[in-house]
N, C-alpha and C positions, 0 to 999 in steps of 0.2 A: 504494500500500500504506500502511496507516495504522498508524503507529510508537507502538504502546504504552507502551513506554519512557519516551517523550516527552511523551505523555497522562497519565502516570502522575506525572512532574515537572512539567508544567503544575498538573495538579488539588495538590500538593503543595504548588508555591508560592501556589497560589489560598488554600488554604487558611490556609495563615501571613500572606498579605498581608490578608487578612480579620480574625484575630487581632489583627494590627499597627492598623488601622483602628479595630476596638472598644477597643484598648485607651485604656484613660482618660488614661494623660499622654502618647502619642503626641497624638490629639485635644486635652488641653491645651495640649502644645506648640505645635501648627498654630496652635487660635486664639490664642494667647499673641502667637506671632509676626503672623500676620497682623496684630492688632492693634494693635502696637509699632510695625508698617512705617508702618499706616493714619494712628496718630497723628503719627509721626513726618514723613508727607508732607504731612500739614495743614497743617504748622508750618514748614513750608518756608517762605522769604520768595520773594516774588514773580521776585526774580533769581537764583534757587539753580536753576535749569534742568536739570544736573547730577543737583544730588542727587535732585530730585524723578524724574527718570527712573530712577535707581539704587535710590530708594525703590520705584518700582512696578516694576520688574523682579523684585526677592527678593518682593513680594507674588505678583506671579504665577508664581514659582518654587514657591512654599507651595503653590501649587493646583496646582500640574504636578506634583509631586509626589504629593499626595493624587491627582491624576484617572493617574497612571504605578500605583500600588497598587491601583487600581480595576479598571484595566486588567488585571491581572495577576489580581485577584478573578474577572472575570468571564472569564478564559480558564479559568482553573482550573472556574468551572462547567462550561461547556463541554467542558474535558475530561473530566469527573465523569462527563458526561452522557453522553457518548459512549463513554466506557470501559465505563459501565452496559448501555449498549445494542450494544457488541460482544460482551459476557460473557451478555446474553440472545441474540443469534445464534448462537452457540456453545452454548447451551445445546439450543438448540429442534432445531440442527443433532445434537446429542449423542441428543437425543430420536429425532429421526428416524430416525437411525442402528439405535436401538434397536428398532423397529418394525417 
């Protein structure tokens, strides 16, 4: 059985996590940071082993996080899409009925 409820907060959060995405100083922030990390791991000296790991870990945090909102984007399609298309079932069903 497929939980509307559910479909209905998916497409909900899809929607907001898409907002958060366009919006200009979350996307600032990302590249801001990536960029801070990127610089800041070039400049590692060759025996900072340490840091340079700790530096690419938070960079690739930056991107797990933008691809975890992504995520969430494209469920929320999916839900959209499917809600669409139980609310035409129900429709064609209402139709027949009628007939």
């Amino acid at each position: 059985m497929i939980d509307e409820i559910k479909l209905q907060k998916d497409a909900v959060k899809g929607t907001r996590a898409k907002e958060l995405l366009e919006h200009d100083l979350l996307a600032e922030a990302f590249a801001s940071l990536e960029s801070a990390y990127t610089q800041a791991w070039r400049l590692t000296t060759i025996d900072d082993v340490t840091g340079r790991e700790k530096l690419f870990l938070a960079i690739n945090v930056v991107g797990k996080v933008r691809d975890h909102l992504t995520a969430i984007v494209n469920n929320g399609t999916l839900a959209t899409t499917e809600l669409r298309q139980l609310a035409e079932t129900a429709e064609r069903a209402r139709r027949w009925e009628q007939v």
